[in-house]
C-alpha positions as CSV (number, residue, x, y, z in Angstrom):
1,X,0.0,0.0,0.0
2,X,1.3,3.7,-0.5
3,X,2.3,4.9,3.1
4,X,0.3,7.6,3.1
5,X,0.4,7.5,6.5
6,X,4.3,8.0,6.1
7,X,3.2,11.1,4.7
8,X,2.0,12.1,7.7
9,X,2.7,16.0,8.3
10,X,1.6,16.9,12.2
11,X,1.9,14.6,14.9
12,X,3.6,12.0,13.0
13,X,6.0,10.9,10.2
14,X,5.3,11.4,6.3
15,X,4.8,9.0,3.4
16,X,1.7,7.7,0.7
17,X,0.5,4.0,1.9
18,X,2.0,2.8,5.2
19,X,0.4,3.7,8.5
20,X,-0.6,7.3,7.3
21,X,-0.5,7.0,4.2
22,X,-2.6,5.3,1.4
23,X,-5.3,5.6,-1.7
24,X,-8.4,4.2,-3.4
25,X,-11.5,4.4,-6.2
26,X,-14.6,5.9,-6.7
27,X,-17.4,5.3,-9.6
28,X,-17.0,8.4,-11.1
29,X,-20.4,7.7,-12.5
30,X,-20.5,8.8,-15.9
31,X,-22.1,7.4,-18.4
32,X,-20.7,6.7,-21.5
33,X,-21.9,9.5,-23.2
34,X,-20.9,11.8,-20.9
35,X,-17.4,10.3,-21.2
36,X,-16.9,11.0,-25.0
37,X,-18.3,14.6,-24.3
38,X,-16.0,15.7,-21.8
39,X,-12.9,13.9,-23.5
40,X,-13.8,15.8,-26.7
41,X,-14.0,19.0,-25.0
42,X,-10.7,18.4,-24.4
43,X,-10.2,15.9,-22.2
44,X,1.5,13.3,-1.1
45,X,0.5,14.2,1.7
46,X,0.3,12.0,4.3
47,X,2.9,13.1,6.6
48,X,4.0,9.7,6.5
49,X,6.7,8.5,3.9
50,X,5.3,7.0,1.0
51,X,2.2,6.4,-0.9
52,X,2.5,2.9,-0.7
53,X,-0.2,1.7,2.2
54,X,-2.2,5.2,2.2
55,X,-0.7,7.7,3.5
56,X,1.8,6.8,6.7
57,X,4.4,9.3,8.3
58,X,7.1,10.1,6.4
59,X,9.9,9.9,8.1
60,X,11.3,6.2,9.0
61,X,10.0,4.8,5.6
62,X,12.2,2.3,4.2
63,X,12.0,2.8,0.6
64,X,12.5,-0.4,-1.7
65,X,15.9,0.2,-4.0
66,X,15.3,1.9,-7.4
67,X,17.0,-0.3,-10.1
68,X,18.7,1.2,-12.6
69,X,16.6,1.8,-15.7
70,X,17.6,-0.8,-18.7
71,X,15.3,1.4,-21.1
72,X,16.4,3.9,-23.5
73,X,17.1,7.7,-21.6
74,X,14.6,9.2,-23.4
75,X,11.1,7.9,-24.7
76,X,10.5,10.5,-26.6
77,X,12.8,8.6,-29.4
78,X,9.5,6.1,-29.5
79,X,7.3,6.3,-32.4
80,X,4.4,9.0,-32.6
81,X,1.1,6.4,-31.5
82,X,-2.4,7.1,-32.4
83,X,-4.6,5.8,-30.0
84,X,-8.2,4.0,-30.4
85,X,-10.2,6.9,-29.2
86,X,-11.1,9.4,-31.8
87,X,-11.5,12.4,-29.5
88,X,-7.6,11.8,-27.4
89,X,-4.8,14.2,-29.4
90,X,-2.3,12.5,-31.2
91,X,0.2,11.8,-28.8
92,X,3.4,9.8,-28.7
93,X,4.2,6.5,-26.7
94,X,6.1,8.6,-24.1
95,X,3.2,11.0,-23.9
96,X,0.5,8.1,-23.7
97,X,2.8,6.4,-21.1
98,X,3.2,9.7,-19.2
99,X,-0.7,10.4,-18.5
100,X,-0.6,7.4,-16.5
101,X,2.4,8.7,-14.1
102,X,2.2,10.6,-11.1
103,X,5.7,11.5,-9.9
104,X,7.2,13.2,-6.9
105,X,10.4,15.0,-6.4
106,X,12.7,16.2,-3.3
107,X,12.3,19.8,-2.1
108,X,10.6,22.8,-2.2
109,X,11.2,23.4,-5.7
110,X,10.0,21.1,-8.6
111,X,13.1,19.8,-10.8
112,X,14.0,21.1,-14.4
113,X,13.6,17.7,-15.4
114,X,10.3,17.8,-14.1
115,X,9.0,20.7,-15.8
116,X,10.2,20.2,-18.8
117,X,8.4,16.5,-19.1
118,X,5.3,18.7,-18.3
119,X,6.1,21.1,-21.1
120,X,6.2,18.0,-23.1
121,X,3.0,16.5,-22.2
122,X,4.9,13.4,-20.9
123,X,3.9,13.6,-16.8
124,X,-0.2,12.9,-15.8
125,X,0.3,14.8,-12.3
126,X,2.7,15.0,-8.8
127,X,2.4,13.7,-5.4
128,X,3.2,16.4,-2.9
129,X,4.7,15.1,0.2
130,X,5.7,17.5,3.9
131,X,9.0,17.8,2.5
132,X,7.4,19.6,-0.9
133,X,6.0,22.1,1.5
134,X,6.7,25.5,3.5
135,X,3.2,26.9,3.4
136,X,0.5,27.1,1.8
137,X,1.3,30.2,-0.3
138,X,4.6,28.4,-1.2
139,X,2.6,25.3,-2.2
140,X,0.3,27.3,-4.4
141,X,3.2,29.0,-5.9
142,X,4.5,25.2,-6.8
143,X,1.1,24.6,-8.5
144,X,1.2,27.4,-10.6
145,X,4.2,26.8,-11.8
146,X,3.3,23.3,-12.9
147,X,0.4,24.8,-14.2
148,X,2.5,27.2,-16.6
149,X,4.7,24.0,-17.7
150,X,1.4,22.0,-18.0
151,X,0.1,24.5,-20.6
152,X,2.5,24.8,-22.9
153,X,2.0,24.6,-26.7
154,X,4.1,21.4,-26.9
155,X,2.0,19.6,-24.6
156,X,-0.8,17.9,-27.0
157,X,-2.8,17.3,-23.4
158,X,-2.7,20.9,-22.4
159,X,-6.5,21.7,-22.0
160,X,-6.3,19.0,-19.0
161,X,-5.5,19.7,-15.7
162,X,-2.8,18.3,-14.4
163,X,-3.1,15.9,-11.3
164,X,-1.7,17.7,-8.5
165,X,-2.3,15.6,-5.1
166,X,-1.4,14.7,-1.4
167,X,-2.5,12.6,1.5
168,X,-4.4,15.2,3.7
169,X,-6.6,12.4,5.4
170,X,-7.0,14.5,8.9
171,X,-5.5,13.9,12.5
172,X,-1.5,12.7,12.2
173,X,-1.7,11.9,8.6
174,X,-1.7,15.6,6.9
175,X,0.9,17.1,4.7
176,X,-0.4,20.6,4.6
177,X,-1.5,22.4,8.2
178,X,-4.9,22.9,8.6
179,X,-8.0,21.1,8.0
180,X,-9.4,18.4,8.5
181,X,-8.0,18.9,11.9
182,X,-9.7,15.3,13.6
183,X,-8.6,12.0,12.5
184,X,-10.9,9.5,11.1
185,X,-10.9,7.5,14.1
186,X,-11.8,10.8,16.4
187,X,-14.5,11.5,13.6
188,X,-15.8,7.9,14.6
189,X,-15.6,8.3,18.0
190,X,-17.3,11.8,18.2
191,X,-20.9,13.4,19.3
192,X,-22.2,13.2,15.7
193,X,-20.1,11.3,13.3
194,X,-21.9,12.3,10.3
195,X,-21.8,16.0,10.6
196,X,-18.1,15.6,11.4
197,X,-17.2,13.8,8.6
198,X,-18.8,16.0,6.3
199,X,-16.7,18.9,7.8
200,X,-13.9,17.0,7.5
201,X,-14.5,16.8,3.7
202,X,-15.5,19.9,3.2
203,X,-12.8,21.2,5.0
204,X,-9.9,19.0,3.1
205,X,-11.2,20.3,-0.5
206,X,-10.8,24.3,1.0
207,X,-7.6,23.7,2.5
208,X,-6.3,21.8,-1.1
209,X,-7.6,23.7,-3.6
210,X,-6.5,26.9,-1.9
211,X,-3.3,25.6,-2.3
212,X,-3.7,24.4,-5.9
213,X,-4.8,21.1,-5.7
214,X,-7.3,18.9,-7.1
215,X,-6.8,15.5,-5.7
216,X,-6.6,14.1,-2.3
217,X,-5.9,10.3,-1.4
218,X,-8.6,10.1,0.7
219,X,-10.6,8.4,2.6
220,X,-9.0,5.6,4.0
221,X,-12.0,3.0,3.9
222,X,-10.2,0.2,6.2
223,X,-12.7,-1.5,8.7
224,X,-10.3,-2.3,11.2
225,X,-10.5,-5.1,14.0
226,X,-8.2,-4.5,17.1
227,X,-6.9,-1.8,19.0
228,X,-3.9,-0.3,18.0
229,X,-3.7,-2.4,15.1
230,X,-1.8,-1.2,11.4
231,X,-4.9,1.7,10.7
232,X,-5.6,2.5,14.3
233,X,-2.3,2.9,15.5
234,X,-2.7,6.1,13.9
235,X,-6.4,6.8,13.8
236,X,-6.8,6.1,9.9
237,X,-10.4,3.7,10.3
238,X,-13.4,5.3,11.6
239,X,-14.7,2.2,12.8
240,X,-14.8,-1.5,13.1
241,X,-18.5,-1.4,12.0
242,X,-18.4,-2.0,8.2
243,X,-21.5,0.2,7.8
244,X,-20.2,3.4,10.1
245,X,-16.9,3.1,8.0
246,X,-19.3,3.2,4.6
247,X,-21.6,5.9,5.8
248,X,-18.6,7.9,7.2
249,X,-16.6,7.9,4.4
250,X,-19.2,8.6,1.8
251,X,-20.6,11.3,4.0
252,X,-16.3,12.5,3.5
253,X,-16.4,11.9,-0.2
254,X,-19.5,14.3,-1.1
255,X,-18.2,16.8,0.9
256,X,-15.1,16.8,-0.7
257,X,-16.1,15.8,-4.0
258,X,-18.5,19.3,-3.9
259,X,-15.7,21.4,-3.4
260,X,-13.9,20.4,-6.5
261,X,-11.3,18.4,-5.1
262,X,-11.1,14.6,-6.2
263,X,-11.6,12.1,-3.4
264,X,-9.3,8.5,-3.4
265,X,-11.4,5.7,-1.2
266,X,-8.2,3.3,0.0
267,X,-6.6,0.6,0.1
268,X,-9.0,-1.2,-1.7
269,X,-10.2,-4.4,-0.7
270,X,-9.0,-3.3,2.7
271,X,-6.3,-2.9,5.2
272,X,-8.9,-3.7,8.2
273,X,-7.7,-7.2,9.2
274,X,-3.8,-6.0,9.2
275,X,-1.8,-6.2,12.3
276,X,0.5,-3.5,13.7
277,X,4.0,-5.2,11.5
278,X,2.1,-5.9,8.5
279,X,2.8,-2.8,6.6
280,X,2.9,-2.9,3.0
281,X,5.6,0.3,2.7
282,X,7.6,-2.2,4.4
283,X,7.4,-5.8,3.4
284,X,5.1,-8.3,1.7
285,X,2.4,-8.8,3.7
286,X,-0.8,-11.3,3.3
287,X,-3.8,-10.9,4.7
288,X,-5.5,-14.3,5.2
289,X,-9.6,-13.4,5.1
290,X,-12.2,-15.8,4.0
291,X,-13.8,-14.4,0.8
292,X,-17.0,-14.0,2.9
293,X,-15.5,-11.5,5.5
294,X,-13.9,-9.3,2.8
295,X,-16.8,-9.1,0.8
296,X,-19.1,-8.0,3.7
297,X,-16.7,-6.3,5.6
298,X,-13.9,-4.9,3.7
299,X,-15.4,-4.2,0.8
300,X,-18.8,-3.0,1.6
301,X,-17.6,0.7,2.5
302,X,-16.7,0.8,-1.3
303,X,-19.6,0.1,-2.7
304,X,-20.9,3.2,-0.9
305,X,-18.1,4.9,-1.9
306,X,-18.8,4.3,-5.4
307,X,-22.3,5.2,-4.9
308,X,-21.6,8.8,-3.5
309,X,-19.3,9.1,-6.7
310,X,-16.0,8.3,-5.6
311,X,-13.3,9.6,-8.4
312,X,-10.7,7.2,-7.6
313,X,-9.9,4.0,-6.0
314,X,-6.5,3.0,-4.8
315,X,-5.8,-0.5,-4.6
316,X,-3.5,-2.0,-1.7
317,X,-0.2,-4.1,-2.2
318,X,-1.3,-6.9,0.5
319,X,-2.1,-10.4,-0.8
320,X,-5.5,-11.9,-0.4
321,X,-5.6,-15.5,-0.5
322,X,-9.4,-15.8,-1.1
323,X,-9.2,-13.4,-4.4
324,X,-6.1,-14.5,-5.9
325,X,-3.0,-16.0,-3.7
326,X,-0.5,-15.4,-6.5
327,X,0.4,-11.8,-6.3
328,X,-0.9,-8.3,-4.7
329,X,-4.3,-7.1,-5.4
330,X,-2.6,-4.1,-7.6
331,X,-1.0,-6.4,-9.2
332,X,-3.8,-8.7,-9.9
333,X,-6.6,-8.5,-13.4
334,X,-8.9,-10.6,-11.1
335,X,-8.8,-8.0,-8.3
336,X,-8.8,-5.1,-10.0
337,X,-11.1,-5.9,-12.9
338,X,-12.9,-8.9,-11.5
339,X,-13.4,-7.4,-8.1
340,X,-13.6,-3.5,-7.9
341,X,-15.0,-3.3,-11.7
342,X,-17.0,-6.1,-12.4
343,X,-17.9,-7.2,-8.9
344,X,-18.5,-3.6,-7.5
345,X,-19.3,-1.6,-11.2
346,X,-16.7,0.7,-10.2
347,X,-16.2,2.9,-13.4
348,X,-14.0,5.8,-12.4
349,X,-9.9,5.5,-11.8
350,X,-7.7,3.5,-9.8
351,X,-4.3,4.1,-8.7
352,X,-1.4,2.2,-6.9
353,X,0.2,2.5,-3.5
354,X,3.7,3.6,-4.2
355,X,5.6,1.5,-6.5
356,X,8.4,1.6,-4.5
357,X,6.6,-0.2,-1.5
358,X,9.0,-2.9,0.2
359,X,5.7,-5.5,-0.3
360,X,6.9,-5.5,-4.2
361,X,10.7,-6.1,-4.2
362,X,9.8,-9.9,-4.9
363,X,8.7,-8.4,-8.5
364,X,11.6,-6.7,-9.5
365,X,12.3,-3.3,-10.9
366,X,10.0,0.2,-10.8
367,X,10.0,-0.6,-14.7
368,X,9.0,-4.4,-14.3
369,X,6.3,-3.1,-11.3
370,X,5.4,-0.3,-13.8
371,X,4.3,-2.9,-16.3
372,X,2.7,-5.3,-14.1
373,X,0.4,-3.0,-12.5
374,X,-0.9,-1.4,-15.8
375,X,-1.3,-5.0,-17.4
376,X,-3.6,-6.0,-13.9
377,X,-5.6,-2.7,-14.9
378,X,-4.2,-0.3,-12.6
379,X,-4.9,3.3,-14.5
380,X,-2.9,5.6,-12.6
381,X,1.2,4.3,-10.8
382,X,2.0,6.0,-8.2
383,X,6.0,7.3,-7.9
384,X,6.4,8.4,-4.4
385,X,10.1,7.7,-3.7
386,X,10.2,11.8,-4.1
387,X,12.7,11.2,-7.2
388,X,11.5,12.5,-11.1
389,X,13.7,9.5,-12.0
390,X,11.2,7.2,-10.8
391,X,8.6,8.5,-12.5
392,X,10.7,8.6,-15.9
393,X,11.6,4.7,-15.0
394,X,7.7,3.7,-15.3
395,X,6.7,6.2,-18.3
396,X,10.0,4.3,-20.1
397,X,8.5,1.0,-18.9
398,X,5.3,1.8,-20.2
399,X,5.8,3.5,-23.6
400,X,8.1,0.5,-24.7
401,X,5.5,-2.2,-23.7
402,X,3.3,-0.1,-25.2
403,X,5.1,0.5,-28.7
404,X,6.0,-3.2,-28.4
405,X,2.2,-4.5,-27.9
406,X,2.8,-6.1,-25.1
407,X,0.5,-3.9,-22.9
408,X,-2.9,-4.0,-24.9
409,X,-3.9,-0.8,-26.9
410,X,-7.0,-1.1,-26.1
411,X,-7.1,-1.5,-22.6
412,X,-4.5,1.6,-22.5
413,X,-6.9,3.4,-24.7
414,X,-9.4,2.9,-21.9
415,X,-7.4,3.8,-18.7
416,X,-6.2,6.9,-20.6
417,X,-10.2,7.6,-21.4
418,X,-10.9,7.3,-17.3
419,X,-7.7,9.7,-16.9
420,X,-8.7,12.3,-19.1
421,X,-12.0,11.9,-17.7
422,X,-11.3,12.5,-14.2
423,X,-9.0,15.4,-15.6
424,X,-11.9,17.3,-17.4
425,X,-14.2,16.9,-14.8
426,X,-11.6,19.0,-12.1
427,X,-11.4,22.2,-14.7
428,X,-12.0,25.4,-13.0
C-alpha cells in the first residue's frame, strides 16, 4: 500500500500507503456519453513516507531500491502512437505512457527535469509530500508553476488539468496544516459522526484547492479489527463497524467531492484485518480473510463509496488468499477488474500505492512493477520515492511495452479515457 500515513505532516512521520498514508476508487459515475463529451472537450500528503499503504508518516520509511533503468534515456525517441479513441490528441508513446504517471520529487522546488516533461505533455500529475512544503502560499506557488509547464503549446494534453495531489486524510496523517484537523478514528468516535465527517470533507477540499490542488488520497476506507492495530495505530479507520466506515466515508467523499477536489477511497479491498508489523511500505504482507469477511466487511464501504461518486480508488499491495493467492491485489486483473469493476461496477480510476513499496521487491524493478500493475488494470502508478527519476523509470516501462504490444492498446486506450475523464471533470 502507499504509506500515506508515512506522509503524515503533524503529529507524526510522512509518506503515501504505510500507516498514514494510502489511496483508493470511486465510480465516477459517468455514463458513457458523458465520457466522450468531456474527452472531446478536451479531455502526497500524508505526513507519512510514501504512498504505498495510504498515506503513513514520512519519516522512518524504508524505501524499496530503485534499479537502474535498462530502457532507452529518453522515450521520446518512440514512435508518434495514435490511439483507439477518436476524441484523445495524437500523442506519442512517451506522452500516452506519461498520463498514466504521477511523480514526486525532493524539495521545495519542482526539478528542471520535471517541468520540462510537463512542457512536453509526458507527466499525468505529482504527489506532494511534507517535505514539498513550507506553506500554503509556497505550495500554491509550486502549483502554478506546474500549471505554466502544464500548458505549454508542446503539450498535446494541455486543456487538461494536471493531477496535482497529497494525502491530507485528517489527524497525524496531513501534509499541509490545517483542516481536516480530527482523524478518522476521532471523527468515529465523536458526538455526531456524520456531521463531522462532512466537515472533515469539506474542510480538506478548502484547504487543497487553496493551495492548488485537485486530488486528495482520501478516505482511507479500512474497517479495522483490534486496537492499536496497522490503521488505528494512527487513527486512519473510523470504525470497526463496516456500515459506520461506509456511511462515514461517503458522508467524507460528497463533501469533498463538492468542493472540486477529487476524493481517493483506500486501500481497496482493505487494510482492516492488518496487524501492527504488516505494513505494506515495508514488506510483503498477506492478509489471510475468508472471501466472505472481505466481501461484507472490507469491501462493503466501497460500494458506498462508489455510490456517492468516488473519483478514484487506490488498490493496496497486501495479498488476499481468497481473491487471488498469487500476487498483490494491484498487481492482480482478477482484483482489479474482477473485483472492484465487475464485482462492484466501479467505473472511475484506480491508482497504486507507491511503487516503490517494500511489499513489491519480490517483482523486480520500478519498470517491471510499472508494467505489471498497468497490465492488472491499474490506471494511474503512483512514484512516491520523491525522485522525477522514478517517474521517468515507469513512463520508459510503459511507452516501450506499449510500442512493443505487449500492454494491450485497447485496454491503454481505456485507462487513458478514465484519466482524461477525471481530468476534465476537475477544470475550474
Amino acid at each position: 500500500m502507499t504509506r500515506e500515513a508515512s506522509h503524515a505532516r503533524h503529529a507524526a512521520p510522512d509518506g503515501p500507503g504505510g500507516p498514514p498514508r494510502r489511496v483508493r476508487r470511486w465510480p465516477l459515475g459517468l455514463a458513457s456519453g458523458a465520457v466522450a463529451l468531456a474527452l472531446t472537450a478536451g479531455v502526497a500528503f500524508f505526513a507519512v513516507h510514501w504512498t504505498g499503504s495510504g498515506g503513513l508518516p514520512e519519516p522512518g520509511r524504508t524505501q524499496a531500491s530503485r534499479p537502474a533503468a535498462t530502457h532507452p534515456a529518453s522515450a521520446t525517441t518512440h514512435p508518434r502512437a495514435k490511439p483507439k479513441s477518436a476524441s484523445m490528441p495524437r500523442m506519442s508513446a512517451a506522452q500516452l505512457a506519461g498520463q498514466r504517471v504521477i511523480y514526486s520529487y525532493t524539495g521545495l522546488t519542482p526539478p528542471a527535469s520535471l517541468l520540462r516533461w510537463i512542457s512536453r505533455g509526458e507527466v499525468g500529475g505529482v504527489i506532494f509530500f511534507s517535505g514539498n512544503v513550507a506553506s500554503d502560499t509556497q505550495l500554491a506557488d509550486v502549483a502554478a508553476e506546474l500549471d505554466r509547464a502544464n500548458a505549454s503549446r508542446s503539450n498535446p494534453m494541455r486543456a487538461y488539468p494536471l493531477l496535482l495531489m497529497t494525502d491530507q486524510e485528517g489527524g497525524e496523517v496531513r501534509r499541509l496544516p490545517g483542516a481536516p484537523e480530527l482523524s478518522e478514528a476521532q471523527i468515529g468516535q465523536s458526538a455526531d459522526p456524520g456531521t463531522q465527517a462532512a466537515d472533515a470533507g469539506e474542510g480538506a477540499a478548502a484547504n487543497l484547492a487553496g493551495a492548488g490542488l485537485n486530488v486528495n488520497l482520501a478516505p482511507v476506507l479500512d474497517v479495522y479489527r483490534a486496537a492499536g492495530d496497522f490503521d488505528d495505530q494512527f487513527g486512519r479507520s473510523y470504525s470497526t463497524d463496516a456500515h459506520a466506515a461506509a456511511s462515514l466515508g461517503a458522508d467524507f467523499i460528497k463533501a469533498q467531492q463538492a468542493g472540486h477536489v477529487a476524493a481517493t477511497a483506500k486501500h481497496f479491498p482493505g487494510l482492516g484485518a492488518a496487524d501492527t508489523s504488516q505494513d505494506t511500505d515495508l514488506r510483503p504482507v498477506t492478509l489471510d480473510v475468508p472471501r466472505q469477511e472481505l466481501r461484507g466487511v472490507d469491501e462493503l464501504p466501497y460500494q458506498a463509496a462508489i455510490a456517492a461518486g468516488v473519483k478514484l480508488v487506490m488498490v493496496s499491495w497486501a495479498i488476499y488468499p481468497a481473491l487471488d493467492p498469487n500476487v498483490p491485489a494491484g498487481l492482480s486483473s482478477t482484483i482489479v477488474n474482477g473485483e472492484l469493476r465487475q464485482r462492484l461496477g466501479f467505473g472511475g480510476v484506480t491508482i497504486t500505492d507507491a511503487l516503490e513499496a517494500g511489499a513489491l521487491a519480490p517483482f523486480g524493478s520500478i519498470a517491471h512493477r510499472a508494467t505489471l500493475a498497468a497490465g492488472a488494470g491499474m490506471d494511474l502508478l503512483l512514484c512516491s520515492q520523491q525522485t522525477d527519476t522514478e517517474g521517468e523509470q515507469a513512463r520508459i516501462a510503459l511507452a516501450d511495452s506499449y510500442s512493443r504490444g505487449s500492454l494491450g492498446h485497447s485496454a491503454f486506450t481505456a485507462a487513458l479515457d478514465r484519466i482524461l475523464a477525471l481530468r476534465a471533470s476537475l477544470r475550474h
